[in-house]
C-alpha positions, -999 to 999 in steps of 0.1 A, spaced: 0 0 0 15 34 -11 17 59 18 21 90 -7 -7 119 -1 -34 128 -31 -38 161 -37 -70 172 -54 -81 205 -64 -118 214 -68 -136 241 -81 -168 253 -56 -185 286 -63 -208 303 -36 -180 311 -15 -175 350 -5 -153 354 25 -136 337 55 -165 323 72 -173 305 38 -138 288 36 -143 274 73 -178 259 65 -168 242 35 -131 233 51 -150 219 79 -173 197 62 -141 187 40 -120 179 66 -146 158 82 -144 131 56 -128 98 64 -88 101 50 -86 145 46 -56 155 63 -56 191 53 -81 213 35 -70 250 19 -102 264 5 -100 302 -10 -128 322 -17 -112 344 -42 -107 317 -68 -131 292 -56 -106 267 -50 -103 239 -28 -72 218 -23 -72 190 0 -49 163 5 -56 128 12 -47 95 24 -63 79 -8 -82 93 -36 -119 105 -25 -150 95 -38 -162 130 -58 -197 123 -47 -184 121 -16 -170 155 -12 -199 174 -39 -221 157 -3 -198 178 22 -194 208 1 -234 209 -6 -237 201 37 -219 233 40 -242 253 16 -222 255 -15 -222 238 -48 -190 216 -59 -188 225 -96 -160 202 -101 -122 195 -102 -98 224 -110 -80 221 -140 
């Protein structure tokens, strides 16, 4: 089993300012295997790192939990 981290960037509009960031970081970070979460409103991008690759169903589920619409991954 490979121990190296996946790094995924998605793209999640609806975010505006701090407060935004921590909701959908939060909700993110709560999934089984995040270890870090970097969300910026400004570009809409989220970048989290994982212990495996996530499920993007998984995550659209968190980010809509937090009120905000996954749109995809960033390219």
């Amino acid at each position: 089993m490979s121990s190296e981290a996946v790094t995924t960037v998605y793209q999640v509009t609806g975010m505006t300012c701090g407060h935004c960031e921590g909701a959908v970081s939060e909700e993110i970070g709560a999934l089984d295997g995040v270890t870090s979460v970097k969300a910026v409103a400004s570009t809409g991008q989220v970048t989290v790192i994982s212990a495996a690759p996530l499920d993007d169903e998984t995550v659209r589920a968190a980010v809509d939990e937090a009120g905000y619409e996954l749109t995809g991954r960033a390219a």
